[in-house]
C-alpha positions as CSV (number, residue, x, y, z in Angstrom):
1,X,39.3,-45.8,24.9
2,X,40.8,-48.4,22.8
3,X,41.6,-50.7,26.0
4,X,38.0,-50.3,27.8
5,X,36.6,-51.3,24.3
6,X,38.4,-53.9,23.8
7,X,37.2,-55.3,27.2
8,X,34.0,-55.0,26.5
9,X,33.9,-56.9,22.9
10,X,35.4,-59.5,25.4
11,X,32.4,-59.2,27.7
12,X,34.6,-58.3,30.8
13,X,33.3,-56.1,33.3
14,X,35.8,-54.2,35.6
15,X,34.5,-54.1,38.9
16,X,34.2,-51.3,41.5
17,X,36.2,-51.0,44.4
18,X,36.3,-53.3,47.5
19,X,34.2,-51.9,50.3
20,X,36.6,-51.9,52.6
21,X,38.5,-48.9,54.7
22,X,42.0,-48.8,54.2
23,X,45.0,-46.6,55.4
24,X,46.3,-47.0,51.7
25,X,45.1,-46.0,48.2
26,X,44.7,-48.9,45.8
27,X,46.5,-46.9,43.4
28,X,49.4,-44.0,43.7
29,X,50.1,-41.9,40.9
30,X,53.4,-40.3,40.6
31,X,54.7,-38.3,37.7
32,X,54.7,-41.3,35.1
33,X,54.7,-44.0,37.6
34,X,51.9,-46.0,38.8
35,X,52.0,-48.5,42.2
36,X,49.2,-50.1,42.2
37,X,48.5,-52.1,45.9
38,X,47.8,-55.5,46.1
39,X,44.9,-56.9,44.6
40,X,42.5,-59.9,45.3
41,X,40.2,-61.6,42.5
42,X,36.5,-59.5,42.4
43,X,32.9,-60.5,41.2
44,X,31.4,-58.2,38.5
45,X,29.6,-56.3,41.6
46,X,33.1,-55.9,43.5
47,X,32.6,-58.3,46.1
48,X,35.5,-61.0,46.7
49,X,35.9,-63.7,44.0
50,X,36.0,-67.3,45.5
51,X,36.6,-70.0,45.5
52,X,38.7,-70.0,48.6
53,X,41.2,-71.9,50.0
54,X,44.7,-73.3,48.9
55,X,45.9,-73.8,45.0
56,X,47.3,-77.4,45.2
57,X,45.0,-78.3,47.4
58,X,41.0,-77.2,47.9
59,X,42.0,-75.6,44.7
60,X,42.9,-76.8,41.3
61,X,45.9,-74.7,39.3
62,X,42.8,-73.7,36.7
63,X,40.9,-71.9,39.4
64,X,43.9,-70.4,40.6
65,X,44.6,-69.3,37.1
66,X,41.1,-67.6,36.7
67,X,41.5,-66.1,40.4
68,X,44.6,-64.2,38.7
69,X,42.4,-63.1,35.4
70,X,39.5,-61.5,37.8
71,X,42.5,-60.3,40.2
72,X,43.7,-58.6,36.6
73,X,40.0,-57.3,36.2
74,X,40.4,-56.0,39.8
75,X,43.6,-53.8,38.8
76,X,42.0,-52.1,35.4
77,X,39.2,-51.5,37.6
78,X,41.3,-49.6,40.1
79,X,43.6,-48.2,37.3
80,X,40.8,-46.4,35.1
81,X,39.0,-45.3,38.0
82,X,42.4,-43.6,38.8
83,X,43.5,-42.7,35.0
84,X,40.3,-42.0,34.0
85,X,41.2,-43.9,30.7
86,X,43.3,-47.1,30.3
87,X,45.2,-46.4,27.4
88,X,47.3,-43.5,29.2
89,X,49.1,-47.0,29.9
90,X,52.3,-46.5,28.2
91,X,54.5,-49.8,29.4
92,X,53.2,-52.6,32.2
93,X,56.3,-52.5,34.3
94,X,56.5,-54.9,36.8
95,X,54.2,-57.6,38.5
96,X,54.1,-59.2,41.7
97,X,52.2,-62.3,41.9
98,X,51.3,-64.0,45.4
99,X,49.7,-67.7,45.1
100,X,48.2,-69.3,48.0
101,X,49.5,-72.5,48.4
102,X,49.4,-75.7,49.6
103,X,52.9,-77.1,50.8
104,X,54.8,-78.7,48.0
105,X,52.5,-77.2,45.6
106,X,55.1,-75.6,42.7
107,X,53.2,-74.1,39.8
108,X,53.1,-70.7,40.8
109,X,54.2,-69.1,37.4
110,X,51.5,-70.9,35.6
111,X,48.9,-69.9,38.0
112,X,50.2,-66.5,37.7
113,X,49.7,-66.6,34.1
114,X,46.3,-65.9,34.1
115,X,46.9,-62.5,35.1
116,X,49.8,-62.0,32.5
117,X,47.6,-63.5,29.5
118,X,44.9,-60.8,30.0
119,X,47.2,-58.1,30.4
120,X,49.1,-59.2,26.9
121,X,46.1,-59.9,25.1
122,X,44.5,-56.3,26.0
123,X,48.0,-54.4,24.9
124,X,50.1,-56.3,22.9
125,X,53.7,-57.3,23.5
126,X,55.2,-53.9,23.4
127,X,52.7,-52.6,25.9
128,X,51.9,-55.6,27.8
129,X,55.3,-57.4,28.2
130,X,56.1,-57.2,32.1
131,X,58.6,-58.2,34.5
132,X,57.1,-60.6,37.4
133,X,57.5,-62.4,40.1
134,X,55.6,-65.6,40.9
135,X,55.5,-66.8,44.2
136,X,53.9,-68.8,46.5
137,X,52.4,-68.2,50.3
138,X,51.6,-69.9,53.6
139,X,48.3,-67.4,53.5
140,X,46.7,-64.6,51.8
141,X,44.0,-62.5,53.0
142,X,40.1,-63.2,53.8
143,X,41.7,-67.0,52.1
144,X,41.7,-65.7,48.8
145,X,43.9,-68.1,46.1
146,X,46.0,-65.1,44.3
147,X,47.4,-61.4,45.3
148,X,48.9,-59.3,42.3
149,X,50.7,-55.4,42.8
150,X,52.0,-54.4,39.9
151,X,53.4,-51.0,38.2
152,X,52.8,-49.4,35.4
153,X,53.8,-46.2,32.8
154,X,51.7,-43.6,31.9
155,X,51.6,-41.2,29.6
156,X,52.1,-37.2,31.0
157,X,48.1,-36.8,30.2
């Protein structure tokens, strides 16, 4: 449990699920594949991280950039409740990051960033290293700043 150590020493706290119903899992395992749904930024107790609103606007590109770290938080939450241990994580395949934006605002990659940081600082290049998307929306759900899915490998375990 090299990973959940690791965020620990950090003093991170994954956070349990959302209490909300939905007609989706937050995570779908299939043979070494992992889908993981969107994601929003969580508090330590697993309610909805603000602050709220429009990066580039009511929000500055560093609070957009932390909503994407706890967003990360959010996924290894989901992930090792689904895994049961973080390091089955063989490769981080692909991310999808959503920003929402104020009109003009640009910086989408380096609010992003904040998700991808985390994610390379807990595995390393080798493990870590992603493909990803950056982009920016009209409006996300419940007004949230940033939505990551992303897709991992995992080990046959």
């Amino acid at each position: 449990m090299r990973i959940e150590q690791r965020l620990a020493e950090m003093g991170l706290v994954l956070p349990p699920p959302v209490s909300v119903q939905l007609p989706f899992p937050w995570v779908r395992a299939r043979d070494k594949r992992v889908f993981i749904s969107g994601h929003g930024p969580q508090l330590p107790d697993g309610s909805l991280a603000g602050p709220f609103g429009k990066v580039g606007g009511e929000l500055t590109m560093e609070d957009g950039y932390q909503a994407a770290r706890l967003t990360a938080l959010a996924i290894l939450g989901s992930l090792q409740r689904e895994l049961g241990d973080l390091d089955r994580i063989t490769a981080w395949l692909r991310v999808f990051g959503m920003v929402n934006v104020a009109p003009g605002f640009n910086q989408t990659p380096s609010v992003i960033n904040g998700f991808s940081d985390l994610i390379l600082e807990l595995w390393g290049e080798e493990i870590g290293q992603h493909a990803r998307s950056a982009v920016g929306m009209a409006a996300l759900p419940f007004d949230i700043a940033v939505e990551i899915e992303a897709e991992v490998e995992i080990d046959g375990g």
